[in-house]
DODRENTI-682221 format. One record per atom (N, C-alpha, C): residue number from 1; x, y, z; atom name. Coordinates in steps of 0.1 Angstrom, whole numbers, plus 5000, padded with zeros to 4 digits. Each point is the difference from the previous one (the first is absolute). Layout:
! DODRENTI-682221
R; nr; xx; yy; zz; atom
R; NUM; X; Y; Z; CA
...
***
This chain:
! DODRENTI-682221
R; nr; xx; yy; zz; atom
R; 1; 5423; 5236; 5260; N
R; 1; 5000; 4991; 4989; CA
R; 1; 4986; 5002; 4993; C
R; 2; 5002; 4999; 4988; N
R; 2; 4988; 5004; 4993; CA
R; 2; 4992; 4990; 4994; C
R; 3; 4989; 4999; 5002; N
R; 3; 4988; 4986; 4995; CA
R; 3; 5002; 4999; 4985; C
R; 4; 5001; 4989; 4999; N
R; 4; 4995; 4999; 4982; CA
R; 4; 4985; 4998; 4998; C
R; 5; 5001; 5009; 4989; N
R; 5; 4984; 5003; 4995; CA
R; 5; 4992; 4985; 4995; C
R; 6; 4987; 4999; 5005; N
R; 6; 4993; 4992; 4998; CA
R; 6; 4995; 4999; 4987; C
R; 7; 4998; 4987; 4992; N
R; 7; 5000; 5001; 4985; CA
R; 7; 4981; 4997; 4997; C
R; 8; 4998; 5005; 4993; N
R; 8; 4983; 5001; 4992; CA
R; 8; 4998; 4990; 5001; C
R; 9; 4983; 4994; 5005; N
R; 9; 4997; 4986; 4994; CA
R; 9; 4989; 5005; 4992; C
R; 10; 5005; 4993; 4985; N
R; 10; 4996; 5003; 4991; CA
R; 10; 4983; 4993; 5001; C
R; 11; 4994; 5005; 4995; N
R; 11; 4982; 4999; 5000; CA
R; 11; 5000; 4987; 4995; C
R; 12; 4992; 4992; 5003; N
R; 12; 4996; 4988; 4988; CA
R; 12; 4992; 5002; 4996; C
R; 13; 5003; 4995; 4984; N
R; 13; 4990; 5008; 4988; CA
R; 13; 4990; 4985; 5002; C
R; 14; 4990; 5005; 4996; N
R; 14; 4984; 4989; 5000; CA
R; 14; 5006; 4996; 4984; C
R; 15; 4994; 4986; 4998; N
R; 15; 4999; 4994; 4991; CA
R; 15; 4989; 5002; 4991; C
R; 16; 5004; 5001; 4984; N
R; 16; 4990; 5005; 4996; CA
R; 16; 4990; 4991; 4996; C
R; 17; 4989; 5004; 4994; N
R; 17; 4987; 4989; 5003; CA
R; 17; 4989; 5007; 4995; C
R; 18; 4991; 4992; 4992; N
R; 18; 4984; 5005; 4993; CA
R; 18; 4990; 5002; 5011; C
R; 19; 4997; 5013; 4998; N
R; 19; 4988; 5002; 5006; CA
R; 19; 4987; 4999; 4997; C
R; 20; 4992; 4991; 5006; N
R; 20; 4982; 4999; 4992; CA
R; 20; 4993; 5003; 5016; C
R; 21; 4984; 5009; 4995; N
R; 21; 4995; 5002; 5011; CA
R; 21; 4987; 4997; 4993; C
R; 22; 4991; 4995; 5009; N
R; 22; 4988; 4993; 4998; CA
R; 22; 4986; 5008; 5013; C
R; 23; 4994; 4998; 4998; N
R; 23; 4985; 5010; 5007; CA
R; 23; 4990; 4989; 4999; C
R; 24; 4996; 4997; 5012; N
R; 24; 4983; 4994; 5002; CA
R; 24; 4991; 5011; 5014; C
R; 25; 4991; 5002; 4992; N
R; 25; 4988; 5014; 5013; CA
R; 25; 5012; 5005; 5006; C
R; 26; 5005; 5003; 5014; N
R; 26; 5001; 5015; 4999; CA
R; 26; 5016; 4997; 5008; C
R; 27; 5003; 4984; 4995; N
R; 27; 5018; 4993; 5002; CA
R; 27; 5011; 5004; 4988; C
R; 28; 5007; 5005; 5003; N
R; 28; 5010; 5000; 4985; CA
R; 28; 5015; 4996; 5009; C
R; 29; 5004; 4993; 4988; N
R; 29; 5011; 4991; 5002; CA
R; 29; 5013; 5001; 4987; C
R; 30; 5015; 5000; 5009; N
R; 30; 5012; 5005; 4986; CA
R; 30; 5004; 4986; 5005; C
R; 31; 5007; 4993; 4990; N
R; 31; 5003; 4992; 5001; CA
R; 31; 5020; 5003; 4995; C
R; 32; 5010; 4997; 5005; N
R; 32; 5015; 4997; 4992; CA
R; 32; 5000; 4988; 4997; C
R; 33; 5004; 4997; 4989; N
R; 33; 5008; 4987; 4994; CA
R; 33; 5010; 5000; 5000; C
R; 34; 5010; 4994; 5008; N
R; 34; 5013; 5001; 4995; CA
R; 34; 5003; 4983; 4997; C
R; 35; 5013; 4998; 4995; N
R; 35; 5009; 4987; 4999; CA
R; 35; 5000; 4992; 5014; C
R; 36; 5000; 4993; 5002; N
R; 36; 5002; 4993; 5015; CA
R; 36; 4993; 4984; 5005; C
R; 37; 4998; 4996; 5010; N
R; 37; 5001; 4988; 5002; CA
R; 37; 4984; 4995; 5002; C
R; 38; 4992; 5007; 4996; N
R; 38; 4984; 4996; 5000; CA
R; 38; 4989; 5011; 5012; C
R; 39; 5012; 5004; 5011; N
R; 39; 4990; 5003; 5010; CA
R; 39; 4988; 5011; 4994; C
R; 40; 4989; 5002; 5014; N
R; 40; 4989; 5014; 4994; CA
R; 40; 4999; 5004; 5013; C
R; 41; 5002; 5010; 4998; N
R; 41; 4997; 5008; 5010; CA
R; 41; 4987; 5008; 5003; C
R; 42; 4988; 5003; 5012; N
R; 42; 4995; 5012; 4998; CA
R; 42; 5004; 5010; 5010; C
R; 43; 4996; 5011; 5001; N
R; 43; 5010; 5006; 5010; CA
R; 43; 5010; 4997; 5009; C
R; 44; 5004; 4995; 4990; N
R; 44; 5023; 4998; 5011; CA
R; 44; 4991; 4982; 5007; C
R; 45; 4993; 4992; 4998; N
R; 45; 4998; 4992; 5009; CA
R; 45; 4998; 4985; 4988; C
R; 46; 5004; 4991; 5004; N
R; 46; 5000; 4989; 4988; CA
R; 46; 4982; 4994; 5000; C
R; 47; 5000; 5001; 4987; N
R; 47; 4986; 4990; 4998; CA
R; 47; 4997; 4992; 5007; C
R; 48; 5010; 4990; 5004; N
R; 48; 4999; 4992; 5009; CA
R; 48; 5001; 5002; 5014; C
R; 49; 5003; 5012; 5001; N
R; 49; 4990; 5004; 5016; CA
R; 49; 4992; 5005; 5001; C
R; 50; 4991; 5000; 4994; N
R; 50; 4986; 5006; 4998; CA
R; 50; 4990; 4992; 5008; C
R; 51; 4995; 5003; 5009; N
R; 51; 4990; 4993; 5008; CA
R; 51; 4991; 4994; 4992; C
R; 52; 4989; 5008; 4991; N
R; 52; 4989; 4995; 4998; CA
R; 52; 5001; 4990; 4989; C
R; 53; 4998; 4989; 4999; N
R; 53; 5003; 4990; 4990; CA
R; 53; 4988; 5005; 4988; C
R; 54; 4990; 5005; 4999; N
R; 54; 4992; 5010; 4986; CA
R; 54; 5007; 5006; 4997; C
R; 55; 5007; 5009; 5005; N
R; 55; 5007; 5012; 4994; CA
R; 55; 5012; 4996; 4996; C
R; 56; 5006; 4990; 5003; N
R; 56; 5018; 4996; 4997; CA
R; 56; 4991; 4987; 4988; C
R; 57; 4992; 4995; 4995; N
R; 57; 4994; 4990; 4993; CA
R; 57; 4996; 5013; 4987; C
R; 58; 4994; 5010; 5001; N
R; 58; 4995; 5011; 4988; CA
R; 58; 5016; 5004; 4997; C
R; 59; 5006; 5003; 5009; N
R; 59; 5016; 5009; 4992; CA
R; 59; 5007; 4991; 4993; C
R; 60; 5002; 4985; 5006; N
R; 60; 5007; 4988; 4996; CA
R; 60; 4995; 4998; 4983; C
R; 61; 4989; 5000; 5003; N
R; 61; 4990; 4992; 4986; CA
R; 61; 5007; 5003; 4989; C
R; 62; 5003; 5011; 4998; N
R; 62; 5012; 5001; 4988; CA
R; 62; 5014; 4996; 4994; C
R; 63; 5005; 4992; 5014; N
R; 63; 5011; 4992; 4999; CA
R; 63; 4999; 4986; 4993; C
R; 64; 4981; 4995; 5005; N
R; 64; 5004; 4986; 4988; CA
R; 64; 4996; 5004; 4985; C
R; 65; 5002; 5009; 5000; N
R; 65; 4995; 5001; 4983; CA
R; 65; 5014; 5005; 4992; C
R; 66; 5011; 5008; 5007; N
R; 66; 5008; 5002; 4994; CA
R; 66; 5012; 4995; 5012; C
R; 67; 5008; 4984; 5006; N
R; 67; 5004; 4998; 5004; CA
R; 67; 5018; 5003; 4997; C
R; 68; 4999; 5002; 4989; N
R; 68; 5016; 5002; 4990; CA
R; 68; 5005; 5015; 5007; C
R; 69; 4990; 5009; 4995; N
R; 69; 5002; 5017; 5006; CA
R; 69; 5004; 4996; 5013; C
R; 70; 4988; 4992; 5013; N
R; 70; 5004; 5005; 5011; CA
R; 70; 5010; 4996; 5007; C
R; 71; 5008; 4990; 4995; N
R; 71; 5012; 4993; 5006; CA
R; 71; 5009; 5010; 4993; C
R; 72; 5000; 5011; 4991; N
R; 72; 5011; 5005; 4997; CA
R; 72; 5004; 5012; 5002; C
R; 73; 4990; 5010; 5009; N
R; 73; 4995; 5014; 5000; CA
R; 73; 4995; 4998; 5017; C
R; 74; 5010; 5013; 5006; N
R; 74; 4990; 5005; 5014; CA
R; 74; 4992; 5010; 4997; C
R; 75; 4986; 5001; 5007; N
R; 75; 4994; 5006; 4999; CA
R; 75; 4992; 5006; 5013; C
R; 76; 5005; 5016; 4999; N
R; 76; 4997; 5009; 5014; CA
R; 76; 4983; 5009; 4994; C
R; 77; 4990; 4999; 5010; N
R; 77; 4990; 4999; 4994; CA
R; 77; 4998; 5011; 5015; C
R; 78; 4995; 5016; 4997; N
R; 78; 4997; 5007; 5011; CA
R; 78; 4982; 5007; 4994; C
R; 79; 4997; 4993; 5011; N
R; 79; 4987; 5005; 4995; CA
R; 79; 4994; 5011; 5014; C
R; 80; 4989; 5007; 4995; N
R; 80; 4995; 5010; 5007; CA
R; 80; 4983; 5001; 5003; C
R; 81; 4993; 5001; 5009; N
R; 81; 4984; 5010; 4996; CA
R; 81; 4991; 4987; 5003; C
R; 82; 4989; 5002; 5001; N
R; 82; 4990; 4987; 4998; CA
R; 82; 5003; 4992; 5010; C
R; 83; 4993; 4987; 5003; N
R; 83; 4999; 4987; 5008; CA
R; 83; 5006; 4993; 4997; C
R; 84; 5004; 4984; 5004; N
R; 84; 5007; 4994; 5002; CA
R; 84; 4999; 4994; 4988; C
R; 85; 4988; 4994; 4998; N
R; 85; 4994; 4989; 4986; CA
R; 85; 5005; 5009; 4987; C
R; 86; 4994; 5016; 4997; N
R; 86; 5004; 5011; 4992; CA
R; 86; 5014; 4996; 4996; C
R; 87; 5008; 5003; 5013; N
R; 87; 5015; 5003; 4996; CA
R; 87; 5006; 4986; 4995; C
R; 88; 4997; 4990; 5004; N
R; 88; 5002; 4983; 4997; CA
R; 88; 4999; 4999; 4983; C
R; 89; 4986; 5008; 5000; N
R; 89; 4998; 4997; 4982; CA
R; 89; 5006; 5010; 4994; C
R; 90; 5009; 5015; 5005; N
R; 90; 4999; 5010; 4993; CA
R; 90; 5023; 4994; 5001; C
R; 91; 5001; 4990; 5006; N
R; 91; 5014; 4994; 5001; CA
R; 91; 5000; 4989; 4989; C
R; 92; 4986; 4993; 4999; N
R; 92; 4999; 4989; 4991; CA
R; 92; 5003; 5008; 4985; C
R; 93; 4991; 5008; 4994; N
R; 93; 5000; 5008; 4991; CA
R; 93; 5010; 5003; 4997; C
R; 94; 5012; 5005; 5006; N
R; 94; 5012; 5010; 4998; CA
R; 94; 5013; 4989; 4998; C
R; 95; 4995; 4990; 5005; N
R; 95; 5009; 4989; 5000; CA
R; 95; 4993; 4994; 4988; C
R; 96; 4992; 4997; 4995; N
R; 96; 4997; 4995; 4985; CA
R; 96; 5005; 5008; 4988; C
R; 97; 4998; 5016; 5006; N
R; 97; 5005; 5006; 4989; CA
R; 97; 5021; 4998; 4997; C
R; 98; 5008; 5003; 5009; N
R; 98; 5009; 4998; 5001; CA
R; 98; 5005; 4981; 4993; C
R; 99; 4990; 4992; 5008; N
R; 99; 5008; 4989; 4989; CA
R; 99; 4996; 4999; 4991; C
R; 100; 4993; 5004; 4994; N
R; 100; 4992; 5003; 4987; CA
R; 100; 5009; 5007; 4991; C
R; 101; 5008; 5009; 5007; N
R; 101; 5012; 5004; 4989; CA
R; 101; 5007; 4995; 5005; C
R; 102; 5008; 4996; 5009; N
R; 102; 5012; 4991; 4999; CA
R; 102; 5002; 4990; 4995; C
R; 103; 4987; 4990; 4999; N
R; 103; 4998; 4989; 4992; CA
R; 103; 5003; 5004; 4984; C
R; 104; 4991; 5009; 4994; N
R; 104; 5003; 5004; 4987; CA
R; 104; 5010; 5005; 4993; C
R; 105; 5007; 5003; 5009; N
R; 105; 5017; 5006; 5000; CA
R; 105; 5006; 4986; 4997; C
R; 106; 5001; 4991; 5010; N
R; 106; 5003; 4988; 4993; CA
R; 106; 4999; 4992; 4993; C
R; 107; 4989; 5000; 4997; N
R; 107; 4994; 4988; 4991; CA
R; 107; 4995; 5008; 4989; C
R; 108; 5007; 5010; 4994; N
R; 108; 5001; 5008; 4988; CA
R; 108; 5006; 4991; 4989; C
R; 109; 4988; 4994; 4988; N
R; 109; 5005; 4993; 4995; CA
R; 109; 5000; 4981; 4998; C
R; 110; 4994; 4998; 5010; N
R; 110; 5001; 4985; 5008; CA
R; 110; 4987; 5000; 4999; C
R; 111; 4995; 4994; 4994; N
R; 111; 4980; 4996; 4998; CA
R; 111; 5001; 4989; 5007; C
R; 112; 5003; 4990; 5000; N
R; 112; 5004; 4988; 5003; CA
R; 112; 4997; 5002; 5017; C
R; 113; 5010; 5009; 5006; N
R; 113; 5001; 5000; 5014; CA
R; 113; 4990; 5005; 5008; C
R; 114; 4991; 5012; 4990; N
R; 114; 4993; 5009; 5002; CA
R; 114; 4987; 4992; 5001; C
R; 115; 4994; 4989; 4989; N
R; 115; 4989; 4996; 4998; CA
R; 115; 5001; 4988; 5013; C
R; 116; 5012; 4996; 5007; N
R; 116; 5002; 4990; 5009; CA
R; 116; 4991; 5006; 5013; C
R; 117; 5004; 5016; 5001; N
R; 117; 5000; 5005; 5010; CA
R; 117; 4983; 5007; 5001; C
R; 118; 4994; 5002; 4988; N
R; 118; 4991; 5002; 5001; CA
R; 118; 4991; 4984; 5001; C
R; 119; 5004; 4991; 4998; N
R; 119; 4991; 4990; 4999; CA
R; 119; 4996; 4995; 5015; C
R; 120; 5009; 5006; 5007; N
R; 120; 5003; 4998; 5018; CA
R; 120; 4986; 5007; 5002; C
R; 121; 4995; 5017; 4994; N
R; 121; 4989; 5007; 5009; CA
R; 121; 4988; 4996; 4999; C
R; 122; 4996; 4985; 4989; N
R; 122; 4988; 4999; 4998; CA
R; 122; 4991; 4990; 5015; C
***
């Protein structure tokens, strides 16, 4: 009796998503934005398991200034090189630049929402 042939599992394709990469001394950091439920990632591990409360307080800092982006965008943040504090700010960086254009992508047009949102960084 003859086996039936085993069928392909088809690859799963990655979702697609903006890439920004940011650099502090001798740390460089890519950041993905995709659509999703707010999480941030840095190497495969959530912000929020991040031991050092400095370094999870520098990467965070940019969520209260643009709270709208981060509830609406995951963001996978793989950084490389340098020391801990380095790579903290060279994640801070790459994550400002990224909502910095996702924000602007939005609020293309909307002064109103934009001057709200700036009036938050003073």
């Amino acid at each position: 009796m003859a086996t039936p042939a085993k069928k392909k599992a088809k690859p799963k394709q990655k979702k697609a998503g903006n890439v920004f990469r940011g650099k502090r001394k001798e740390s460089i950091a890519r950041a993905t934005v995709r659509k999703g439920k707010g999480k941030i990632r840095i190497n495969s591990t959530l912000l929020s398991a991040v031991d050092n409360k400095f370094v999870r307080g520098i990467v965070s800092e940019p969520l209260h200034l643009a709270p709208e982006i981060a509830s609406q965008v995951d963001i996978s943040i793989n950084v490389a090189g340098g020391g801990q504090m380095g790579q903290a700010q060279a994640d801070r960086h790459t994550f400002l630049v990224s909502a910095g254009k996702e924000l602007a992508g939005l609020l293309s047009g909307d002064f109103n929402r934009l001057k709200a949102i700036l009036g938050r960084i003073k």
